[in-house]
Structure formats: structure tokens, C-alpha cells
ZADO-1210 file (C-alpha; in nm, 4 decimals, padded with zeros to 6 digits):
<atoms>
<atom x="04.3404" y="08.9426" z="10.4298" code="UNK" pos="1"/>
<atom x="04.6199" y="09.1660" z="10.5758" code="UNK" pos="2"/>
<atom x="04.8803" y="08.8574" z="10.5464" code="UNK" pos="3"/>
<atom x="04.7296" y="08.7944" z="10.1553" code="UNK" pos="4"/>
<atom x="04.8191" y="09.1874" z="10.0747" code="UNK" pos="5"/>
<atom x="05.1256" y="09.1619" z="10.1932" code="UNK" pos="6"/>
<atom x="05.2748" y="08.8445" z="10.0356" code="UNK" pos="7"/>
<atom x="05.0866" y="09.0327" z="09.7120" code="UNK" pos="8"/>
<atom x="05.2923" y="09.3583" z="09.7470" code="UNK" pos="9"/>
<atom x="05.5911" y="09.1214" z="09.8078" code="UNK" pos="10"/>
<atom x="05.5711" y="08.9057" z="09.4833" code="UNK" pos="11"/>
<atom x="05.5106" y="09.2527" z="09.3181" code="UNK" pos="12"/>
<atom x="05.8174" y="09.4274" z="09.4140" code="UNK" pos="13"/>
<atom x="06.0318" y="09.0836" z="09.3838" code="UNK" pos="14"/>
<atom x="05.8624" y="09.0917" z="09.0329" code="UNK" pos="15"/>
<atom x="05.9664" y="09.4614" z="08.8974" code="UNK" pos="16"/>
<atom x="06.2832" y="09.3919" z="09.0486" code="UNK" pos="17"/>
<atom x="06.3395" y="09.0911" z="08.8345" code="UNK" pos="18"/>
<atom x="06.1847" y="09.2736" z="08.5364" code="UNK" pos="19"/>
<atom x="06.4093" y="09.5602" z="08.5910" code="UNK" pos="20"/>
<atom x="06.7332" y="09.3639" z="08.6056" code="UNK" pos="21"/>
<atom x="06.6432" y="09.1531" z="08.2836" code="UNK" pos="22"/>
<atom x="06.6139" y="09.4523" z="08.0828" code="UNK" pos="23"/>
<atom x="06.9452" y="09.6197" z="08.2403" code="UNK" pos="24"/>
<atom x="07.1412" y="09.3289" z="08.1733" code="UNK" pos="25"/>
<atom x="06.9454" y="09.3106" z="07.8338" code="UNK" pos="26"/>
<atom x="07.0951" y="09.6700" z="07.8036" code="UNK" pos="27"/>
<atom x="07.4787" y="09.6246" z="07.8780" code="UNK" pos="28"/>
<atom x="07.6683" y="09.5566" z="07.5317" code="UNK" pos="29"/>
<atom x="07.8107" y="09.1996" z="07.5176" code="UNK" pos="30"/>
<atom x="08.2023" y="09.3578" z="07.4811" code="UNK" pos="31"/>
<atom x="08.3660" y="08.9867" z="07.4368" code="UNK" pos="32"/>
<atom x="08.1946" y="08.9386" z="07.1156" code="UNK" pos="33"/>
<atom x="08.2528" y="09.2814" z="06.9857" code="UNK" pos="34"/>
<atom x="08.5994" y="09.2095" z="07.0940" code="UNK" pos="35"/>
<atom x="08.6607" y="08.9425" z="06.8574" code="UNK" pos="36"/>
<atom x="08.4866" y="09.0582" z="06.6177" code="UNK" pos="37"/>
<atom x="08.7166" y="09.3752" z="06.6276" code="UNK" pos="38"/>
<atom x="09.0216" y="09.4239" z="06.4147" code="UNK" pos="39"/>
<atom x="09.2582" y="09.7479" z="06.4072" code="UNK" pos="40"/>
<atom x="09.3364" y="09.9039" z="06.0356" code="UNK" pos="41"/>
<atom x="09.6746" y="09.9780" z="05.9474" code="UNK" pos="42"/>
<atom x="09.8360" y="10.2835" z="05.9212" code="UNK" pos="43"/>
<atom x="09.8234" y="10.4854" z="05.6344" code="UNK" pos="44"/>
<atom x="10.0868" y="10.7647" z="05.5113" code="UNK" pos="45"/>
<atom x="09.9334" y="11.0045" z="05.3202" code="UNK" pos="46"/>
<atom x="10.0702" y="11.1734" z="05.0096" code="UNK" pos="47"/>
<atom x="10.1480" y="11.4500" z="05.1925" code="UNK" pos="48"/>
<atom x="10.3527" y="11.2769" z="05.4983" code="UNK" pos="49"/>
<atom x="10.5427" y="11.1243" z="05.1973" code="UNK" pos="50"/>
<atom x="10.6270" y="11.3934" z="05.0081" code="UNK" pos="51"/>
<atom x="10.7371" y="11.6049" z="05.3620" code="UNK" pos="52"/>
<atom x="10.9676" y="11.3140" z="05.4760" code="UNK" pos="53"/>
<atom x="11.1161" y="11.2391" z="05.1378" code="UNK" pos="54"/>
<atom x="11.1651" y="11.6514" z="05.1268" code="UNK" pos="55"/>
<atom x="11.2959" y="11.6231" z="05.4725" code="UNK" pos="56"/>
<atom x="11.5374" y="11.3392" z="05.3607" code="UNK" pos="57"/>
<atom x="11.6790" y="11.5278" z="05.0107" code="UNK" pos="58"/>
<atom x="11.7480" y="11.8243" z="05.2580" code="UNK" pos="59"/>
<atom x="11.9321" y="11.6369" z="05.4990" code="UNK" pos="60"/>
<atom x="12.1586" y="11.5176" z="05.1962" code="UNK" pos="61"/>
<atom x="12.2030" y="11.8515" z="05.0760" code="UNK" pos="62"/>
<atom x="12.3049" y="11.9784" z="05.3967" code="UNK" pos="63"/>
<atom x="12.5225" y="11.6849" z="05.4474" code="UNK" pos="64"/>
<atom x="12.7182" y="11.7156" z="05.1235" code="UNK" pos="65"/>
<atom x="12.8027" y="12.1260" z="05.0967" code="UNK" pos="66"/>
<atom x="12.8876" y="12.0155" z="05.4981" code="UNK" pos="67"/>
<atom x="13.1422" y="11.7309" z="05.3282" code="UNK" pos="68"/>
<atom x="13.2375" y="11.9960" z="05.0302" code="UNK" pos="69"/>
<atom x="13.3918" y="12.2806" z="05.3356" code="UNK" pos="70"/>
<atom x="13.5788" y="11.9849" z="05.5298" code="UNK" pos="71"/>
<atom x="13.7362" y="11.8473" z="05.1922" code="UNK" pos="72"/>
<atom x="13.8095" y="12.2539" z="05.1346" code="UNK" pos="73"/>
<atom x="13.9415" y="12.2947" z="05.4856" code="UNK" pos="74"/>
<atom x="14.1686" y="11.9489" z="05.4710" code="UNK" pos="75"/>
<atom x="14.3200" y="12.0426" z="05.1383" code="UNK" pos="76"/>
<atom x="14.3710" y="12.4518" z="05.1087" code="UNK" pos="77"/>
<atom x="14.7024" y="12.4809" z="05.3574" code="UNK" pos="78"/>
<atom x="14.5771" y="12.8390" z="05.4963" code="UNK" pos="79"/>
<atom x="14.2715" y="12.6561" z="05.6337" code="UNK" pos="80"/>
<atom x="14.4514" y="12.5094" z="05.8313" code="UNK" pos="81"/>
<atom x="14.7146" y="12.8182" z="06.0117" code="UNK" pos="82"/>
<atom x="14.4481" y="12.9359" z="06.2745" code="UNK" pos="83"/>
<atom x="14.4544" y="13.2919" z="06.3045" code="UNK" pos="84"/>
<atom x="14.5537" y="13.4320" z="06.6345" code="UNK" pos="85"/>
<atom x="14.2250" y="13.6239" z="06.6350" code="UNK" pos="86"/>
<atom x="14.0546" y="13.2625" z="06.5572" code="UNK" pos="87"/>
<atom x="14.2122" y="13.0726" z="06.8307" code="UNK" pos="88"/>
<atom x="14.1061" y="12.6846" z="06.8356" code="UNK" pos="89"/>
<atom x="13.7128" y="12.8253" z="06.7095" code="UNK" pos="90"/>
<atom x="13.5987" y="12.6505" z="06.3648" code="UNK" pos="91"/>
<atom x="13.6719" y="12.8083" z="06.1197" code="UNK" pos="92"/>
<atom x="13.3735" y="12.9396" z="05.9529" code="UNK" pos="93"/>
<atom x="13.2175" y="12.8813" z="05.5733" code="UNK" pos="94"/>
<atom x="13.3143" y="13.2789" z="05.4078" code="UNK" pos="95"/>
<atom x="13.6420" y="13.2555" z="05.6136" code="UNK" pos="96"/>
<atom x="13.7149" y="12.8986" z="05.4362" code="UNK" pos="97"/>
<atom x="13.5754" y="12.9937" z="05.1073" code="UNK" pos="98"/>
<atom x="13.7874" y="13.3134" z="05.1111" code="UNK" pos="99"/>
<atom x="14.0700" y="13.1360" z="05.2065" code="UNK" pos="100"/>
<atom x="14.0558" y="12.9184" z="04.9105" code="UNK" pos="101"/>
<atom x="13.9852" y="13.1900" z="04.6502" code="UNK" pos="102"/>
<atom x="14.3196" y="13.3647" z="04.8055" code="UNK" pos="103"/>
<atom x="14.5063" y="13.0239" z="04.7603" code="UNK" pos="104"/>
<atom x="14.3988" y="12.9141" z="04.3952" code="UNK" pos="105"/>
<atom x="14.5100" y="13.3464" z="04.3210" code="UNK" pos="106"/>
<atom x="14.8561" y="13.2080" z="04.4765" code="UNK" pos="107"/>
<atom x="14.8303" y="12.8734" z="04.2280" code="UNK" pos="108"/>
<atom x="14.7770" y="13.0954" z="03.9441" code="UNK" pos="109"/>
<atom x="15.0737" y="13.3011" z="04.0390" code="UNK" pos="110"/>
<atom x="15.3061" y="13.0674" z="04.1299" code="UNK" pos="111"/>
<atom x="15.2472" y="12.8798" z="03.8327" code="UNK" pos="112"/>
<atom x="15.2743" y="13.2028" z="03.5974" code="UNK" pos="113"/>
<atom x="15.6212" y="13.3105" z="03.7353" code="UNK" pos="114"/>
<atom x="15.7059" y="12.8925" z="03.6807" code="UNK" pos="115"/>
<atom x="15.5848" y="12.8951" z="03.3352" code="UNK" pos="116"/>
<atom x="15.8190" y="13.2328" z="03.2636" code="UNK" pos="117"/>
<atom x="16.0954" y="13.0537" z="03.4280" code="UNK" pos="118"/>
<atom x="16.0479" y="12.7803" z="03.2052" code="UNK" pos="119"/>
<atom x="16.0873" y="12.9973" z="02.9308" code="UNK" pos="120"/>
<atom x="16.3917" y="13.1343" z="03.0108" code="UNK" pos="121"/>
<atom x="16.5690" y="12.8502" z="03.0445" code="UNK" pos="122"/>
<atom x="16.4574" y="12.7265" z="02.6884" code="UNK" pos="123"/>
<atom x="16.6025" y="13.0644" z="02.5417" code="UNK" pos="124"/>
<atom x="16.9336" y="13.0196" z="02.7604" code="UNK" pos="125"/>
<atom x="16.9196" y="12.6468" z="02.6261" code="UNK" pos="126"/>
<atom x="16.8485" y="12.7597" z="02.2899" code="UNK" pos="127"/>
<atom x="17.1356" y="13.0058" z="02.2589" code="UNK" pos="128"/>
<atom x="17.3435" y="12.7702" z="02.4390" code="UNK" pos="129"/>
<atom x="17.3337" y="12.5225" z="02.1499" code="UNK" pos="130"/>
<atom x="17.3931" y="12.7538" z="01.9138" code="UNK" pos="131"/>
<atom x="17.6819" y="12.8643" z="02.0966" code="UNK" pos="132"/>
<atom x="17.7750" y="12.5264" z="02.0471" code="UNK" pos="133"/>
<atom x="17.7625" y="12.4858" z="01.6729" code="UNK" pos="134"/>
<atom x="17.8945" y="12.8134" z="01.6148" code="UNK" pos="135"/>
<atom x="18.2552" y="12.6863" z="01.7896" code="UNK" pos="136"/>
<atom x="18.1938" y="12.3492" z="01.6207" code="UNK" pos="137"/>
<atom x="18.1980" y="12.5572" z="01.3066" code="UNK" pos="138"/>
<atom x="18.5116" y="12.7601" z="01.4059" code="UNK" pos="139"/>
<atom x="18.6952" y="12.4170" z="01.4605" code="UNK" pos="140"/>
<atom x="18.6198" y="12.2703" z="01.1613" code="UNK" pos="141"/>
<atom x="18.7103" y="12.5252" z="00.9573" code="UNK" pos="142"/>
<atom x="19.0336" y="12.5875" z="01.1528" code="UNK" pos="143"/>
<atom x="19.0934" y="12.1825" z="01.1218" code="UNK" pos="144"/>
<atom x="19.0363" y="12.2300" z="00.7152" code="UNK" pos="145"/>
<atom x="19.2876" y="12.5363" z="00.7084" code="UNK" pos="146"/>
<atom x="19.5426" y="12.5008" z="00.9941" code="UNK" pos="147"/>
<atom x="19.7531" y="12.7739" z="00.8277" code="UNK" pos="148"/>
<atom x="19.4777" y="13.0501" z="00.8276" code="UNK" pos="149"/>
<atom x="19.4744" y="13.2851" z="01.0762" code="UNK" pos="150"/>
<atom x="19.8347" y="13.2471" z="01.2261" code="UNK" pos="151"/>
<atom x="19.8980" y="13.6182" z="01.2230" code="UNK" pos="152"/>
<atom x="19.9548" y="13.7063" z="01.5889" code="UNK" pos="153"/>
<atom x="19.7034" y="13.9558" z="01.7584" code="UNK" pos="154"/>
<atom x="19.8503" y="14.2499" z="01.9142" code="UNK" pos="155"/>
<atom x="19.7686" y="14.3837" z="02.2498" code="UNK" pos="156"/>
<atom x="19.6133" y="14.6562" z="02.1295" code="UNK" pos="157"/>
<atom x="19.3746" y="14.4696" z="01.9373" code="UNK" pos="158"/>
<atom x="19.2568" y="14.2568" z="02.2497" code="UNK" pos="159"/>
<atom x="19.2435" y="14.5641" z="02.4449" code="UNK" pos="160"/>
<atom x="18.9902" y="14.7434" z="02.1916" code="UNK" pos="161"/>
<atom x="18.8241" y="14.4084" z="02.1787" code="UNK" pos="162"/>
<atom x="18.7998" y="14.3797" z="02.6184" code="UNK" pos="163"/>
<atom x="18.6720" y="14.7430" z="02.6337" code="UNK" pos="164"/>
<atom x="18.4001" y="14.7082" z="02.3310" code="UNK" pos="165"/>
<atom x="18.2614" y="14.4034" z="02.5384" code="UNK" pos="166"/>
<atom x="18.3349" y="14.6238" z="02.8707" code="UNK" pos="167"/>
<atom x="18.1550" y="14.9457" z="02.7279" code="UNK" pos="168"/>
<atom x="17.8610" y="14.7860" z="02.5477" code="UNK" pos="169"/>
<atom x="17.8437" y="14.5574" z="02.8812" code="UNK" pos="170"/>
<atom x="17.8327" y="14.9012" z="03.1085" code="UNK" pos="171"/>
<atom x="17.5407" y="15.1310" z="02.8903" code="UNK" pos="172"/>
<atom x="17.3215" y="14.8566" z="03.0395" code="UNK" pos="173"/>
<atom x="17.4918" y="14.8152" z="03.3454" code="UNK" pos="174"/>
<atom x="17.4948" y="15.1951" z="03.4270" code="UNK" pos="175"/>
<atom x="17.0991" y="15.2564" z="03.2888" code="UNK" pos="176"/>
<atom x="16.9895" y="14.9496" z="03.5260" code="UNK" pos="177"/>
<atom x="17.2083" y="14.9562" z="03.8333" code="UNK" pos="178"/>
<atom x="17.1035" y="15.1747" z="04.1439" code="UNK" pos="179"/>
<atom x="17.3151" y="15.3036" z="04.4094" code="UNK" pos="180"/>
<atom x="17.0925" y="15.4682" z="04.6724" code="UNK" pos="181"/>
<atom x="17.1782" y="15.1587" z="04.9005" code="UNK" pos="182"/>
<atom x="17.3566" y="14.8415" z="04.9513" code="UNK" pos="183"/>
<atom x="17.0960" y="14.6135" z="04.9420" code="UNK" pos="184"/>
<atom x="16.9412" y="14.7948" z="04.6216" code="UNK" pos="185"/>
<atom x="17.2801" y="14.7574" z="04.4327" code="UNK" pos="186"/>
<atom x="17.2884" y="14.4176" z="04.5755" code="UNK" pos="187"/>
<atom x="16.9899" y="14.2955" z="04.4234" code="UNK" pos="188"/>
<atom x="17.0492" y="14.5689" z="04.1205" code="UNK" pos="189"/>
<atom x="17.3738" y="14.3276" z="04.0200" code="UNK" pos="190"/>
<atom x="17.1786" y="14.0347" z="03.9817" code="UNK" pos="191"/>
<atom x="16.9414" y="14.1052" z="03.8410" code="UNK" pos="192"/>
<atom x="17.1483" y="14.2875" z="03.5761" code="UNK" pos="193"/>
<atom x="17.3001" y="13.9879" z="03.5501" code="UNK" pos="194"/>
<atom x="17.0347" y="13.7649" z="03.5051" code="UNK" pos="195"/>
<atom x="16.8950" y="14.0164" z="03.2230" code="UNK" pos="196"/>
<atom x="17.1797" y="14.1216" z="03.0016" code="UNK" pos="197"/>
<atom x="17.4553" y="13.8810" z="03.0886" code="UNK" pos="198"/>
<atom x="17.2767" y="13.5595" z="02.9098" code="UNK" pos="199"/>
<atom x="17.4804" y="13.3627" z="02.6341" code="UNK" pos="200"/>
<atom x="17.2902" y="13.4535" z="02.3586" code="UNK" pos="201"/>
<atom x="17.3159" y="13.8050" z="02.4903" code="UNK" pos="202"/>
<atom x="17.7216" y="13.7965" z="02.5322" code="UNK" pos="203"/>
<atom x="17.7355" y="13.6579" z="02.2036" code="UNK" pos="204"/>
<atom x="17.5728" y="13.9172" z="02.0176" code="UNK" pos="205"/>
<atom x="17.7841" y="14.2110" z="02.1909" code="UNK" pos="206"/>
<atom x="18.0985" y="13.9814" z="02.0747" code="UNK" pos="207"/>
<atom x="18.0306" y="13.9314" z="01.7350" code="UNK" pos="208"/>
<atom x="17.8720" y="14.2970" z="01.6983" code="UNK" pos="209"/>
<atom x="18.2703" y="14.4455" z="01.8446" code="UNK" pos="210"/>
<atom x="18.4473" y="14.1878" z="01.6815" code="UNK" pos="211"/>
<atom x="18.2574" y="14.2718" z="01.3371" code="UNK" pos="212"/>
<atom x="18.3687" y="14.6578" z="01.4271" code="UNK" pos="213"/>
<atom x="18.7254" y="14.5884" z="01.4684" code="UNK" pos="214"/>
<atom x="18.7485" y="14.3867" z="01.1844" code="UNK" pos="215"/>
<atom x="18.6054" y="14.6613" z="00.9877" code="UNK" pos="216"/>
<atom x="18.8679" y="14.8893" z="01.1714" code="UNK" pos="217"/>
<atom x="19.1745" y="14.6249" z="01.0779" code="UNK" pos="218"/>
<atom x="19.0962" y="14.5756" z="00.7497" code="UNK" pos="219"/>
</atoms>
């Protein structure tokens, strides 16, 4: 009887123990199947993550073009490129380049005022010029149609009063615009003077204006 309970409380452990293993390996998930049967879903950007990168991307253009817009500035404005002595070899930065090219389009407008004025003188000079230049074409034609007119010599006296009309009506505007504090303000005084009141169609005018006196005097 002893050996029978024993070989009995044998088979019953050996029995739970088989029971027990069933249902733990009854309990462990089969992985391989689940495995293949698994299969990972794309990615997907949201409406939001689109509209921050495509933000992020128009504001990297921006930046890169007003960046392209101040080294186009800086390459073409001249005083961009003088470093200061303050400066040194440092970049220059965007108010100092944007000030720089205000003060250099100021100097364009200038430059191309006192150009334009310059221009315009010359057309006057080129203007009186020409009709400088008919005027004696006149004066030889009609001294070719009457060779005989105007033979009666001129005395000295006459050309005198004629060189010192010119010279007086010449020195009113020389004396009102001529300073003599220094030589270098007399200097520049002259030509200026010059430049002003000693133009063709201005000499002519003081000519005919004395010669129209003296003929008024002679005759």
C-alpha cells in the first residue's frame, strides 16, 4: 500500500505538471504568425506639417533674395565698396549699405543736373555761334554786291571810342563780379567772369549796341 501511494502521488504531480505547461504554452502568443500577418502604415504629413514647411520654405526665399538685393547694392554703389577706416575689413552692414546708396543716387541726381546745365550752355554758345556766322555771311555778301560802299577810311579816333565802349561796357560787369580779397578768389573770380559775360552772343550784343551809338554819334 505505501509503494501504491506513492507511485499515485507521483503520476499526480507528473500530471499537474503536464497540465500546467499545456496551458502556459497555450498562453504564450504565437509572434511568427502575428509577424506576417503585420504590416507598417506609411507616414502621413498632416496639413499642418505642410503648411509649416512650405511657410518655412517661402521664408527661406525671402530671406535669400533681400540677402541677394544688399550684395547686388554693395557690388554696384562704388562707396560700398571704400571701407571706412572705422569699418576695417568688418561687413558692411544693411542701414550702412542702404545709406550709402541713397547718398550715391543724391550724387547721380547732381551730377547729372550740373551735366544737363552744361548741356545747355553749350547749345546757347552754339546757337549764337551760328548766328555769328550768318550775320558775317551777310556782311560779305552785301560788301561783294557793293564793293564801293564803305571805302571811307576810319579814323583812330573812331576805333578808339569803339575799343573803350567794348572796354567800358566789358568792365561794369567785370568790376560788379570780380573780387580782390585774395589771389585765389580773383583767380577763380576771372573765370568765371569769363565764362558768364564773355560768351559770343554776349560780345556781340555789346558790339552792335557801341557800334549803333557811334554811328548815331557820326552821323
Amino acid at each position: 500500500p505505501a509503494l501504491f501511494m506513492e507511485n499515485a502521488r507521483k503520476g499526480s504531480i507528473v500530471s499537474r505538471a503536464n497540465s500546467i505547461g499545456s496551458t502556459s504554452a497555450s498562453s504564450v502568443p504565437n509572434t511568427d504568425d502575428e509577424d506576417s500577418d503585420y504590416h507598417q502604415e506609411p507616414y502621413k504629413e498632416s496639413y499642418k506639417d505642410r503648411r509649416r514647411r512650405a511657410h518655412t520654405q517661402a521664408e527661406q526665399k525671402r530671406r535669400d533674395a533681400i540677402k541677394k538685393g544688399y550684395d547686388d547694392l554693395q557690388a554696384i554703389v562704388p562707396t560700398c565698396e571704400q571701407q571706412d577706416f572705422f569699418i576695417g575689413s568688418q561687413k558692411l552692414s544693411k542701414a550702412i549699405v542702404l545709406q550709402k546708396t541713397i547718398d550715391y543716387i543724391q550724387f547721380l541726381h547732381k551730377e547729372k543736373k550740373k551735366q544737363e546745365e552744361e548741356v545747355s550752355t553749350l547749345r546757347k554758345e552754339v546757337m549764337a555761334l551760328k548766328i555769328m556766322k550768318v550775320n558775317y555771311e551777310q556782311i560779305v555778301k552785301a560788301h561783294q554786291d557793293n564793293p564801293n560802299e564803305g571805302k571811307d577810311p576810319v579814323s583812330d579816333e573812331v576805333k578808339f571810342n569803339l575799343f573803350q565802349g567794348i572796354m567800358d561796357s566789358l568792365f561794369q560787369s567785370f568790376n560788379a563780379s570780380i573780387s580782390v580779397t585774395s589771389f585765389q578768389e580773383l583767380s577763380a573770380c576771372v573765370f568765371s567772369w569769363i565764362e558768364e559775360h564773355c560768351k559770343p552772343q554776349t560780345l556781340r550784343d555789346i558790339v552792335i549796341g557801341v557800334l549803333h551809338q557811334l554811328k548815331s554819334q557820326l552821323y
